[in-house]
C-alpha positions in Angstrom: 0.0 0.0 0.0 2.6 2.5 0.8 4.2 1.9 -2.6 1.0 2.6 -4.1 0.1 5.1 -2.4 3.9 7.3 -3.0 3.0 6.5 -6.8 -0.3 8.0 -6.5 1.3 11.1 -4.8 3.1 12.0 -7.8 -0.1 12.0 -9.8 0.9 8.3 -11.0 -3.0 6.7 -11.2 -3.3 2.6 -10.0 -4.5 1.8 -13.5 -1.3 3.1 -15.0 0.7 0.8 -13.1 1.6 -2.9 -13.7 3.5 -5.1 -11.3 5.8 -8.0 -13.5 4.4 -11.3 -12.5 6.2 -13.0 -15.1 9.7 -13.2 -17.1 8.7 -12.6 -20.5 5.6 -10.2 -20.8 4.5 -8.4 -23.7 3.3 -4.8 -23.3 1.3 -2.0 -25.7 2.2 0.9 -24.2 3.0 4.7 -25.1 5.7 5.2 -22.7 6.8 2.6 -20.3 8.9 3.2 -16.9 10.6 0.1 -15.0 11.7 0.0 -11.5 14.2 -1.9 -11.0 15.2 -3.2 -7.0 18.4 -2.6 -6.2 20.3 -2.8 -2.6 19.0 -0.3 -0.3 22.4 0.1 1.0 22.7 1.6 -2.6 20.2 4.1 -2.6 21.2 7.9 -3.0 20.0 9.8 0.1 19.2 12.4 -2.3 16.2 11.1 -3.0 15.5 10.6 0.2 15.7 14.5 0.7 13.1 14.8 -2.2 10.6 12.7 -2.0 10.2 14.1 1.3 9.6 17.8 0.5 7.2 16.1 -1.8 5.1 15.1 0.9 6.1 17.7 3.6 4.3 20.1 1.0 1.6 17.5 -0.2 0.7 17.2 3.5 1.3 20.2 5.1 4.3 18.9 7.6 6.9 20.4 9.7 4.4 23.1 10.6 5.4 22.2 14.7 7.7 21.3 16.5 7.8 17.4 17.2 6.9 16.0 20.7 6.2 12.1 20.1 8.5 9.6 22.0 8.0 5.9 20.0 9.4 2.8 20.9 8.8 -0.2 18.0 9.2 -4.0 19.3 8.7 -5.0 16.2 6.5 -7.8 18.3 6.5 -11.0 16.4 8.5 -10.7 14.2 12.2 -12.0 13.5 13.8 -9.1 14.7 11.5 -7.9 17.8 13.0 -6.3 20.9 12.8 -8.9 23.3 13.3 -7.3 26.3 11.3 -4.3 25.0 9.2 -4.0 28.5 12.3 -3.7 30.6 13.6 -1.3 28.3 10.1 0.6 28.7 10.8 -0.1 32.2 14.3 1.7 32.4 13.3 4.7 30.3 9.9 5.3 32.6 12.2 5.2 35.6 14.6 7.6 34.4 12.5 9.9 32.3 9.1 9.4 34.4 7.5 12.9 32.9 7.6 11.4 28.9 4.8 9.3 27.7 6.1 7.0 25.5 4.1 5.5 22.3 4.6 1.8 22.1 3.8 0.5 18.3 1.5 3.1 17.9 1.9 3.3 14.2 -1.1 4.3 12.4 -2.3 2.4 9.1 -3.7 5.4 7.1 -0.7 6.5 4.7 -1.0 10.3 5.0 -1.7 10.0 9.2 1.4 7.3 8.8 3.6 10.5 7.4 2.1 12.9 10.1 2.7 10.4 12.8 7.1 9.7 12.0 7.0 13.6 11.1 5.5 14.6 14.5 8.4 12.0 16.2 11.3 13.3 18.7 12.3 10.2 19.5 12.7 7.2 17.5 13.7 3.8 19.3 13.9 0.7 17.1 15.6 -2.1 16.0 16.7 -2.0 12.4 13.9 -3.1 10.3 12.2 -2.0 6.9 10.0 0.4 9.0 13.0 2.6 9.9 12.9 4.2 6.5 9.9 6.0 7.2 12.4 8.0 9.8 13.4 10.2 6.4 10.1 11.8 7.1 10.9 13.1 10.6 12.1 16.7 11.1 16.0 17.9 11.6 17.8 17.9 14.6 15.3 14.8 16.0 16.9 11.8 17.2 16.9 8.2 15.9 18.2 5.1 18.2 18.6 2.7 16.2 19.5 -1.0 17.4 21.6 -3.2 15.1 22.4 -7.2 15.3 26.4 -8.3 14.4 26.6 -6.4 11.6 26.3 -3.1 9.7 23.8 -1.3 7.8 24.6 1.9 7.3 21.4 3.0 5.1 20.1 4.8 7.8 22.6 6.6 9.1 23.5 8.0 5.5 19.9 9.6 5.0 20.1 10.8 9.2 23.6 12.2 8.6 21.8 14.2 5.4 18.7 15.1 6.3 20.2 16.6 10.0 19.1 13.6 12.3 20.8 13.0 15.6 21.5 9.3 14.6 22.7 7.1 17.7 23.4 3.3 16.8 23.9 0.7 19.2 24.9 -3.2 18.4 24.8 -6.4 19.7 27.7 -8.2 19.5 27.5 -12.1 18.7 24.4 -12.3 17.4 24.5 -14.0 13.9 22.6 -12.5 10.6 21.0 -15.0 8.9 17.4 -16.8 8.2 17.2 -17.5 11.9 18.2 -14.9 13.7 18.6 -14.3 17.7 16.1 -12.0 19.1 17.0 -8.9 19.6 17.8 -8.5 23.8 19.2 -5.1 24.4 21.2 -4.8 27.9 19.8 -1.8 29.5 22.8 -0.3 30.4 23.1 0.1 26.8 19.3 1.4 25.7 19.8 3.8 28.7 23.0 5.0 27.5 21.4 5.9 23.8 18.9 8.0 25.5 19.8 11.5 27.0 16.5 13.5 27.3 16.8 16.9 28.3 13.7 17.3 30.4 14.0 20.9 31.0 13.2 21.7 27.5 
């Protein structure tokens, strides 16, 4: 949906659009534009950078100043935050006066783009979901927890769209088809986040 959505954006109708099911189709077509995947670690964060004053103007955005806290656990899923309530625990301890939003992404794409561009905090472990962070507004922070390994697609588009990018890994754990869950020692999660409450 999101993909379908972005298209439409651009003025790109659903009836103009025709996903390859096949490896030998035959089209009868005016004009015809491929997309072609490539590796995100790949992708210019220049684009980044455009397609989101696209929808910053589409949608009105960084009209105010962003106040959300969101922790993802990525609940279920291969690469969840196992520990993510003892995490919750230690921040709610330390930083009693912020309301954190657990997985409190919204569906709706447009109220999905207000939600990341209204975010302060962002606390996840790497996922496909982090690239909606290219929507949030400079000088906002992104914690971002990785396995035994790098992926530094993030931290490009952070380090050029003005994001406070803090990464954090956890050594030993292997990347592959079965991965460990993700169990972040708190010393470490509490050590990524430095909240100014005075502010």
């Amino acid at each position: 949906p999101f993909v379908l959505d972005s298209l439409t954006s651009f003025g790109i109708s659903e009836d103009h659009m025709h996903v390859k099911e096949y490896e030998e189709e035959i089209y009868f077509v005016h004009h015809l534009y491929s997309i072609l995947p490539h590796q995100c670690t790949e992708l210019n964060p220049k684009a980044f950078a455009k397609m989101r004053a696209h929808f910053v103007k589409l949608f009105n955005l960084d009209q105010k100043p962003p106040s959300k806290f969101v922790l993802i656990t990525l609940k279920d899923k291969p690469n969840e935050l196992t520990n993510y309530e003892a995490v919750l625990e230690a921040f709610s301890s330390k930083y009693p006066e912020i309301e954190w939003i657990v997985d409190g992404e919204p569906e709706n794409f447009s109220s999905l783009l207000t939600f990341y561009n209204d975010i302060k905090l962002f606390f996840s472990c790497t996922s496909n979901n982090t690239v909606l962070t290219f929507m949030m507004q400079p000088k906002t922070v992104f914690c971002e927890i990785q396995g035994n390994f790098f992926d530094p697609l993030a931290l490009h588009v952070s380090a050029y769209l003005g994001h406070h990018h803090i990464l954090a890994r956890i050594p030993g754990m292997m990347l592959d088809d079965n991965p460990d869950p993700y169990e972040l020692p708190l010393t470490t999660a509490l050590g990524m986040v430095h909240i100014n409450t005075a502010t």
